[in-house]
MIFIVEX-482234 format. One line per field, with one value per residue (C-alpha): residue number from 1; residue in three letters; chain; x, y, z. Coordinates in steps of 0.25 Angstrom, whole numbers, always signed. Layout:
BEGIN
k: [NUM,...]
r: [ALA,...]
c: [A,...]
x: [X,...]
y: [Y,...]
z: [Z,...]
# end
This chain:
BEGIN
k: [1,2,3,4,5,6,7,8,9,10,11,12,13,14,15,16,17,18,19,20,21,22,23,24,25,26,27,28,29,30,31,32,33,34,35,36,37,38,39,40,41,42,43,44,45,46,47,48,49,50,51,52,53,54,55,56,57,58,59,60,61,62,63,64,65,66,67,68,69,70,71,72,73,74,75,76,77,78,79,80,81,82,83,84,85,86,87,88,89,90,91,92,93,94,95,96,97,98,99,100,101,102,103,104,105,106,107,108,109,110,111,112,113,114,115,116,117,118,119,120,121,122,123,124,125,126,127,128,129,130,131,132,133,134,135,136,137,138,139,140,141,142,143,144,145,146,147,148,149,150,151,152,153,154,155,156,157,158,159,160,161,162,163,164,165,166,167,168,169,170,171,172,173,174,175,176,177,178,179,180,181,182,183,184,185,186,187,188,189,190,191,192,193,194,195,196,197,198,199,200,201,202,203,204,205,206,207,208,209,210,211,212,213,214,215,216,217,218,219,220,221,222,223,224,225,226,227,228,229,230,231,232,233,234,235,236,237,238,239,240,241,242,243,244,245,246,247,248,249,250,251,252,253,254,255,256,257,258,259,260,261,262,263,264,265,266,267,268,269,270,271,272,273,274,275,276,277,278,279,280,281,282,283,284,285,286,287,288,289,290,291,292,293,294,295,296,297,298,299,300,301,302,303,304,305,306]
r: [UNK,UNK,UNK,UNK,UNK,UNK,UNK,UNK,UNK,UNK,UNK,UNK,UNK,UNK,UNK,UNK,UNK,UNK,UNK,UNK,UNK,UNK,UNK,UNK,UNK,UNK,UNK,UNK,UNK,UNK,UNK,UNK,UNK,UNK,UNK,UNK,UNK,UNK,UNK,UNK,UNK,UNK,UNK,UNK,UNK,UNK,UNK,UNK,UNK,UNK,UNK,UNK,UNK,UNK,UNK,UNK,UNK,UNK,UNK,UNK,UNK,UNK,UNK,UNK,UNK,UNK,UNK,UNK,UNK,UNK,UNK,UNK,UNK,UNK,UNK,UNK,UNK,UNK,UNK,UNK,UNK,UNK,UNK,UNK,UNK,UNK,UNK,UNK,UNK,UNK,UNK,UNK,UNK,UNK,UNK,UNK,UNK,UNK,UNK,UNK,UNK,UNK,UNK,UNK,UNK,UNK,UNK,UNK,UNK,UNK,UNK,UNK,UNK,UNK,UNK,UNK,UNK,UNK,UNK,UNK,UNK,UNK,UNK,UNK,UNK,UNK,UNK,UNK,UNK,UNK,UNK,UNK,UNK,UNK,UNK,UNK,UNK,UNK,UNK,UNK,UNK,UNK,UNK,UNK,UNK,UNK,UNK,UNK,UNK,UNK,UNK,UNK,UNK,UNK,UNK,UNK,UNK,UNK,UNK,UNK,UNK,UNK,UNK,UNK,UNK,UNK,UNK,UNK,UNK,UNK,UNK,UNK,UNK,UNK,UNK,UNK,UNK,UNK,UNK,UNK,UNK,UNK,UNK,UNK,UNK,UNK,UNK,UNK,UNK,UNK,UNK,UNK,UNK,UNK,UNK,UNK,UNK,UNK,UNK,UNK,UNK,UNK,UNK,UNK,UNK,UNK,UNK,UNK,UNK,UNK,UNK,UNK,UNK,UNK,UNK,UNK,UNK,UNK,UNK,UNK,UNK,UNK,UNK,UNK,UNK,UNK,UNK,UNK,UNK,UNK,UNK,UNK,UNK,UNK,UNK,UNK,UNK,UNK,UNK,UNK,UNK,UNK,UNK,UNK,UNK,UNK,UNK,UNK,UNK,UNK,UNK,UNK,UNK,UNK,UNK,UNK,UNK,UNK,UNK,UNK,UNK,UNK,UNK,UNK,UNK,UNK,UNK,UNK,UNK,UNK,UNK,UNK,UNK,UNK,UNK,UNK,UNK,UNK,UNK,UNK,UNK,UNK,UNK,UNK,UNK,UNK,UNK,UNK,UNK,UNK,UNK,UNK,UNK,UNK,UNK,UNK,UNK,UNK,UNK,UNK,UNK,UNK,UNK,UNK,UNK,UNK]
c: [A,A,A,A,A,A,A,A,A,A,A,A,A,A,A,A,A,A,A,A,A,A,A,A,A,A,A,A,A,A,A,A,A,A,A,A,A,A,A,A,A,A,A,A,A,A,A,A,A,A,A,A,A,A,A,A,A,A,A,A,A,A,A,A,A,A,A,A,A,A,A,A,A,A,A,A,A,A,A,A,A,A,A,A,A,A,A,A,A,A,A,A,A,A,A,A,A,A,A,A,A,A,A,A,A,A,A,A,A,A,A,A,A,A,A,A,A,A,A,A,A,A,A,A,A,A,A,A,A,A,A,A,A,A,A,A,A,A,A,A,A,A,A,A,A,A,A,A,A,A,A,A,A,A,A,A,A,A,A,A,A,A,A,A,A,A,A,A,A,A,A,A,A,A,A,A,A,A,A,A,A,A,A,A,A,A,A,A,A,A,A,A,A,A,A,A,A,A,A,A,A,A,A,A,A,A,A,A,A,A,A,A,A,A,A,A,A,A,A,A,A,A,A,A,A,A,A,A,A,A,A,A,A,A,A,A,A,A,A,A,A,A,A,A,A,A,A,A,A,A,A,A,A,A,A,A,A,A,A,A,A,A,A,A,A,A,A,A,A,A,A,A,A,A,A,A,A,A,A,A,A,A,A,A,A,A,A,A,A,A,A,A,A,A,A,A,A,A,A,A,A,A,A,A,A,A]
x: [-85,-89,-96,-100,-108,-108,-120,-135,-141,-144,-130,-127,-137,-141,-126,-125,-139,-133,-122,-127,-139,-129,-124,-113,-109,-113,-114,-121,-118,-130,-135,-148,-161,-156,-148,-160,-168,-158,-156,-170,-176,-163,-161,-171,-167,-178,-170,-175,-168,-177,-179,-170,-167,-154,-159,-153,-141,-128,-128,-121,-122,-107,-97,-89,-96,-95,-81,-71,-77,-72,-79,-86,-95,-95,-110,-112,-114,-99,-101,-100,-87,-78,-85,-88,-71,-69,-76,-72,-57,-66,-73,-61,-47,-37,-44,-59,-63,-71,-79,-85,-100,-101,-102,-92,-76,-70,-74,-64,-54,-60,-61,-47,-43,-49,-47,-33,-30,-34,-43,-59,-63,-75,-88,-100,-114,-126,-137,-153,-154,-160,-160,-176,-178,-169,-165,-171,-163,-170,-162,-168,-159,-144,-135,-121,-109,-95,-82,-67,-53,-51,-38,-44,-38,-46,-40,-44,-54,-63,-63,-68,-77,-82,-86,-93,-102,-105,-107,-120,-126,-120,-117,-103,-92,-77,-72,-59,-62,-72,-66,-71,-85,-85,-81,-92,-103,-100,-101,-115,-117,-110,-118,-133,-133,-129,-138,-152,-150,-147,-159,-168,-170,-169,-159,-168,-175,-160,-157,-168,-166,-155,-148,-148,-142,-132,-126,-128,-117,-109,-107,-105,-94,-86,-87,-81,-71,-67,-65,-56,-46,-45,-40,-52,-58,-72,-78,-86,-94,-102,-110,-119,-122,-125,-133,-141,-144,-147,-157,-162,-160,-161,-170,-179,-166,-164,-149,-146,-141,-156,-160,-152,-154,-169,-170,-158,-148,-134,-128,-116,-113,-97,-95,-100,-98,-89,-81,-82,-75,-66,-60,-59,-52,-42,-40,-40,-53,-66,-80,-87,-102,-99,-94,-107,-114,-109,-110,-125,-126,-118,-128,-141,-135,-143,-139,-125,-127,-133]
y: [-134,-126,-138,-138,-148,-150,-156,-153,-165,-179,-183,-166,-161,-172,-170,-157,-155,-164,-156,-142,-147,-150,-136,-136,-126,-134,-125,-133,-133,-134,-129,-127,-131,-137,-124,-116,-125,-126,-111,-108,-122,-127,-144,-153,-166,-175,-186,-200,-194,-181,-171,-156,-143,-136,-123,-112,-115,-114,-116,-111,-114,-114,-121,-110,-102,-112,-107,-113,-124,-136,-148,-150,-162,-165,-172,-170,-180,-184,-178,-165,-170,-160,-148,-147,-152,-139,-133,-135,-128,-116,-123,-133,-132,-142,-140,-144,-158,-162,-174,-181,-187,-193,-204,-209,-213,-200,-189,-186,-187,-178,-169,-170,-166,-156,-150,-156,-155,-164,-176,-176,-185,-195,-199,-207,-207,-217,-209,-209,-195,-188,-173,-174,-159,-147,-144,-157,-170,-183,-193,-206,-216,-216,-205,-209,-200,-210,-202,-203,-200,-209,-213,-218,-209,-204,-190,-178,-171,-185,-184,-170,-174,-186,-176,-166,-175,-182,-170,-167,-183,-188,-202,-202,-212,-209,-222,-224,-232,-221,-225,-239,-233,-224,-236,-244,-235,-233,-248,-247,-233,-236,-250,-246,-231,-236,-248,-243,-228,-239,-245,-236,-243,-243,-251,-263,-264,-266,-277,-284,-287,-299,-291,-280,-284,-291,-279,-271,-280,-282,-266,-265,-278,-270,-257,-265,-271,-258,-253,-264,-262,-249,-253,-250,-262,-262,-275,-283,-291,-277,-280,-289,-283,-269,-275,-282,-269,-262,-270,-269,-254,-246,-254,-244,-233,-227,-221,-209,-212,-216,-203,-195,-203,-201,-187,-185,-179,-185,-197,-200,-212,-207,-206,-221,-230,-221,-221,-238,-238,-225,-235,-247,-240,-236,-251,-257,-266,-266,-259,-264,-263,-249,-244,-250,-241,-230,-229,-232,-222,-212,-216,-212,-199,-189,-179,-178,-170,-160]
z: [+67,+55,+46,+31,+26,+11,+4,+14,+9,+17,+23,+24,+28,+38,+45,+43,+49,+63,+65,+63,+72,+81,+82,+72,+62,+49,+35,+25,+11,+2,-11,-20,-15,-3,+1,-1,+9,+21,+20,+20,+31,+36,+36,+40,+44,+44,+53,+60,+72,+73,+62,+63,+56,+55,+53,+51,+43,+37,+22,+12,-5,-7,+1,+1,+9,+22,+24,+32,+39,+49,+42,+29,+28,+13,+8,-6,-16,-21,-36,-29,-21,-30,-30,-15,-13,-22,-14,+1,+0,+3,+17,+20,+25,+31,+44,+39,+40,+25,+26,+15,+17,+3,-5,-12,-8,-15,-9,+0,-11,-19,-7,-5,-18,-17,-2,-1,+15,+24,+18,+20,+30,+23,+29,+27,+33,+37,+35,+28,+24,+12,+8,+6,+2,+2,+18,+21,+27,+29,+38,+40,+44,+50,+52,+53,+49,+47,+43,+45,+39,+26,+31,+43,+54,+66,+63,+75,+64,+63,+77,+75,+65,+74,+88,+77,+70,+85,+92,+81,+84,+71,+71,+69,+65,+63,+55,+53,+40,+33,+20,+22,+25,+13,+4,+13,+11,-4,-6,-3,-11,-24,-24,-19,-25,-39,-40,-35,-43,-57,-51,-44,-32,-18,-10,-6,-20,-26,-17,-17,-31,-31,-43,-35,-23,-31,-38,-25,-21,-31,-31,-16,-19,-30,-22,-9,-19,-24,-10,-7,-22,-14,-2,+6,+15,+12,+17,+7,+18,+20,+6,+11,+24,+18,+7,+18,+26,+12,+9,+24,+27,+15,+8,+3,+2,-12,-11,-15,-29,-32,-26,-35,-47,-44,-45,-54,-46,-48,-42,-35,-43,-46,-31,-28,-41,-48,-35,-36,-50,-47,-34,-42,-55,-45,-40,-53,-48,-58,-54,-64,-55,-51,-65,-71,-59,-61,-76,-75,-65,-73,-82,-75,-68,-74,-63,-65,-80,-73]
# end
């Protein structure tokens, strides 16, 4: 299958980088410096499981130029959501699976608005990555891809999907709960992101402050509230156990919201926060944590004026 990825940066370029090593027709769309650098090198990936270069490859500055393609994975950051849906009616038809690997929970709405047709599917993953340099992927820990059909059916292209991503050693899980998982994962995202980019700090350093454990978890409790107002069955006996292996496995982690507010790029703090308080307004239930969040963030966002 003819396979565009969207976004060469740690979750692309790493997934990408499997499945053309596998053999597969994967176009990469990319742009500036990091364009310039997998046109000239190719991508390294520096991986715990053995280091590999795709090289030579198939990029393009446009996602126009891809043409018509079978599956588009989707991996920029969720501000750019609307542009790239805009443009996909030049890539995408009824027939091309569109899966979104991004954080956040509206997404795939705002890909369907955009595309009509069948709906895109939605996917997560389990990965230490970073795009260390232009071309240039480190993965350190993890690895696992989890998608499905929102509406929870094991439909023939998931299946499809499923076989694809398994036959380029890709860990792979079809769930038939993937909204559960979206919500799950942005439990932890809306909660850690927000509070060590306010306070500059790593995972571990945040929670070993009693302060700061306790509004970790008051923010994970009001996302999992919010879930539930919305009629999605996120559990809140998995606050404590994912708190616990926070403080044990990404101790010394500084998220991506850290990252970009340390070297003033923008932050995805509308796609996680803002997505909190949109979900609540729509089930009349307050936010007041993740309202105050997001307007700090909003606040310290010096990348989004430009």
């Amino acid at each position: 299958m003819k396979i565009l990825v969207i976004g060469a940066g740690a979750v692309g370029g790493y997934f990408g980088a499997k499945l053309a090593a596998a053999g597969e027709d994967v176009i990469f769309a990319a742009r500036g410096v990091n364009l310039a650098a997998l046109r000239q090198h190719g991508l390294r990936v520096e991986s715990i499981d053995g280091d590999f270069r795709v090289v030579p490859m198939h990029t393009v500055g446009a996602v126009a130029e891809a043409g018509r393609c079978d599956v588009v994975l989707v991996c920029v950051k969720s501000y750019d959501t609307a542009v790239v849906a805009a443009q996909l009616r030049r890539v995408a038809d009824a027939r091309t699976i569109v899966l979104s690997l991004q954080n956040g929970v509206e997404n795939e709405a705002i890909l369907q608005r955009e595309l009509g047709g069948p709906p895109p599917m939605a996917g997560l993953t389990h990965i230490g990555a970073e795009l260390v340099a232009p071309g240039v992927v480190r993965h350190v820990s993890g690895g696992r891809f989890l998608f499905g059909e929102l509406d929870g059916a094991a439909s023939e292209r998931a299946r499809r999907l499923e076989v694809l991503l398994r036959g380029a050693g890709i860990a792979t899980h079809l769930s038939r709960h993937v909204e559960v998982l979206l919500w799950d994962k942005l439990m932890w995202n809306a909660a850690f992101n927000a509070v060590t980019a306010i306070a500059r700090a790593t995972v571990g350093e945040v929670l070993r402050k009693p302060d700061g454990r306790a509004l970790i978890d008051a923010a994970m409790r009001e996302v999992t509230a919010v879930a539930r107002a919305n009629g999605v069955a996120l559990d809140p006996a998995r606050i404590e156990p994912e708190i616990e292996r926070s403080l044990a496995e990404l101790t010394d982690l500084r998220t991506s919201m850290l990252q970009d507010l340390e070297r003033g790029k923008r932050l995805e703090h509308d796609a996680l926060n803002g997505a909190v308080v949109r979900a609540a307004a729509r089930a009349s239930v307050d936010s007041p944590i993740h309202r105050t969040l997001h307007a700090l963030l909003a606040c310290l966002d010096a990348g989004a004026a430009r």
